[in-house]
C-alpha positions in Angstrom: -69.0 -118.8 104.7 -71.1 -120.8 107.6 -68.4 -123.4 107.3 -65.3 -121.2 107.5 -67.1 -119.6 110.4 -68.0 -122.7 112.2 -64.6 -123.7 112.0 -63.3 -120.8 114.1 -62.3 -118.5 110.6 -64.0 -115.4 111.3 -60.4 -113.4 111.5 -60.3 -115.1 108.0 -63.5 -113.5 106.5 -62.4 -109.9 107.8 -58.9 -110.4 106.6 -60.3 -111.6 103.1 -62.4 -108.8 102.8 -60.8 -105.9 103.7 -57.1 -107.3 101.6 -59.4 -109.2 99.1 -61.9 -106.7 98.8 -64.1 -109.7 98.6 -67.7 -108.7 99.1 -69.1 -112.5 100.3 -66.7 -113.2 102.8 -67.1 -109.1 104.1 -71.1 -110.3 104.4 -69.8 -113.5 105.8 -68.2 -111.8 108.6 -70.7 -108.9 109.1 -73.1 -111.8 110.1 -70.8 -113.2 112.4 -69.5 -110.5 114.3 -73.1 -108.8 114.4 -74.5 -112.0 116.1 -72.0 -112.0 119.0 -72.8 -108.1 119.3 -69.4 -106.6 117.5 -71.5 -103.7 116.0 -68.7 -101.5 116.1 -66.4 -104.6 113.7 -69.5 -105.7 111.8 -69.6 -102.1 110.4 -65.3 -101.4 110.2 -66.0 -104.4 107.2 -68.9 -103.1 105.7 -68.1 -99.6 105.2 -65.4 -99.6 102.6 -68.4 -101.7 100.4 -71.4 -99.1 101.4 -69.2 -96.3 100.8 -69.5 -96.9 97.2 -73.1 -96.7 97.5 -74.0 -100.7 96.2 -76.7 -101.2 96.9 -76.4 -104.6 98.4 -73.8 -102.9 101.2 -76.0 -100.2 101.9 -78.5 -102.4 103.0 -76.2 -104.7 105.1 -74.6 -101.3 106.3 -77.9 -100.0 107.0 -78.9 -102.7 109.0 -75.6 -103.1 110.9 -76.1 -99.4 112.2 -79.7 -100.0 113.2 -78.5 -102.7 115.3 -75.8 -100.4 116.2 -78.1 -98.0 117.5 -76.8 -95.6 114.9 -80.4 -94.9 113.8 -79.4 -91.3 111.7 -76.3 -92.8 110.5 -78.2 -95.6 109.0 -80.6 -93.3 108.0 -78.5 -90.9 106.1 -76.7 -94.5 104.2 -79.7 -95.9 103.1 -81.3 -92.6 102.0 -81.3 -92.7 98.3 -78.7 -89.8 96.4 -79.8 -88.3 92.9 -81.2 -90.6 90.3 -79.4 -93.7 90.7 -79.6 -97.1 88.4 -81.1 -99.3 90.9 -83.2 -96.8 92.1 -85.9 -98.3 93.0 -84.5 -100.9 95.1 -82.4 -97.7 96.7 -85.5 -96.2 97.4 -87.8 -99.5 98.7 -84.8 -100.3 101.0 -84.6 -96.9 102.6 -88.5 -96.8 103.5 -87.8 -100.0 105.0 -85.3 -98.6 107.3 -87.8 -95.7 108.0 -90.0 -98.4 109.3 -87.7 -100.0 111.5 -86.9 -96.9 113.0 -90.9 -96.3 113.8 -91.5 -93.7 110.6 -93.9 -95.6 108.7 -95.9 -92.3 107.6 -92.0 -91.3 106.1 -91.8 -94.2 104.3 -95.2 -94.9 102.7 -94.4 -91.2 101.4 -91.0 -92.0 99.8 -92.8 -95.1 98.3 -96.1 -93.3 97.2 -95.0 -91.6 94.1 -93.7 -95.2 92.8 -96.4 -97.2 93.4 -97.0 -98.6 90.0 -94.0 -100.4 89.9 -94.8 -104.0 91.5 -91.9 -104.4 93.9 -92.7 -100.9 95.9 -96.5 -102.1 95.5 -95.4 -105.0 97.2 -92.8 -103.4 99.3 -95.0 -101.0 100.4 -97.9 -103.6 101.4 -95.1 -105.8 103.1 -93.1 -103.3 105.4 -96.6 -101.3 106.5 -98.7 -104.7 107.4 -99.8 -104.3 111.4 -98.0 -100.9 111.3 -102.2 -99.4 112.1 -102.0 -97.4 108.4 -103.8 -99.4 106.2 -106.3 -96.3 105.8 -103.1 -94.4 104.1 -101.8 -97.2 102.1 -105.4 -97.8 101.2 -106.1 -94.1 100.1 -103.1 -94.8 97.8 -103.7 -98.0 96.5 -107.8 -96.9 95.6 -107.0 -95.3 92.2 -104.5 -97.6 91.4 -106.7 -100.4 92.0 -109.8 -98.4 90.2 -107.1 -98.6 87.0 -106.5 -102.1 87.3 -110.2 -102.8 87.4 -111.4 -101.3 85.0 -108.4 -102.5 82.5 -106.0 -104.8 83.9 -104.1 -105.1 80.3 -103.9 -101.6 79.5 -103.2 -99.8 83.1 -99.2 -99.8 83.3 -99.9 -101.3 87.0 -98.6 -104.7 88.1 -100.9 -107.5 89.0 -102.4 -106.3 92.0 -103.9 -110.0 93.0 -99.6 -111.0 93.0 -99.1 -108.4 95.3 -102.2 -107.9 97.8 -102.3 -110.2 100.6 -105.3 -113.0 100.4 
């Protein structure tokens, strides 16, 4: 895609994707347009693919409407919708766009009743780092943690040492 772009093939990608339905040259040209600023393009290529709620174009959708300024728009997309097969990555990318937007508090909440899992451990320890709520995520992690220590085979919770910053 870098290549095609380089060489001047943007109208290319957006052609490919919305005849083609081709899902890496759509991303191709979502990248494109949003680094010269086409918000308003970047998301006319990426909507047909988040409309059908993959998870991979939600996120690029997502992201392309933050950019936009389209903060409840992109709220409302990545917001996960009834018990989904990929839920979990549904649900970890919306708290990240709830941080992006300034609603860590939202988002450590959305996470919180999934913390065992090891990516929305780590998810959560990632997206709240220098947010000024380690108290919070703290108060959640402390009985998971107590678990872990006292058996780390037996708890049903993820290495903690894989996920914790040093």
């Amino acid at each position: 895609m870098d290549e095609i772009c380089e060489r001047g093939g943007l109208e290319a990608l957006v052609q490919a994707a919305r005849e083609r339905e081709d899902w890496f040259c759509a991303a191709g040209a979502v990248r494109e347009l949003c680094e010269v600023g086409e918000f308003g393009r970047a998301w006319t290529v990426v909507e047909p693919f988040a409309a059908t709620r993959w998870q991979p174009a939600v996120r690029v959708g997502a992201d392309v409407l933050l950019r936009w300024g389209r903060v409840d728009q992109a709220l409302e997309l990545a917001r996960p919708q009834g018990p989904q097969e990929n839920a979990v990555d549904a649900l970890r990318d919306y708290a990240e766009v709830l941080v992006r937007v300034g609603r860590v508090e939202e988002a450590i909440g959305a996470l919180g009743p999934q913390l065992r899992g090891g990516r929305v451990l780590g998810g959560l320890v990632e997206m709240t780092e220098g947010q000024g709520c380690d108290e919070r995520v703290l108060e959640l992690l402390a009985p998971i943690a107590e678990e872990f220590r006292r058996d780390p085979k037996q708890s049903g919770v993820c290495d903690l040492w894989e996920i914790l910053p040093a």
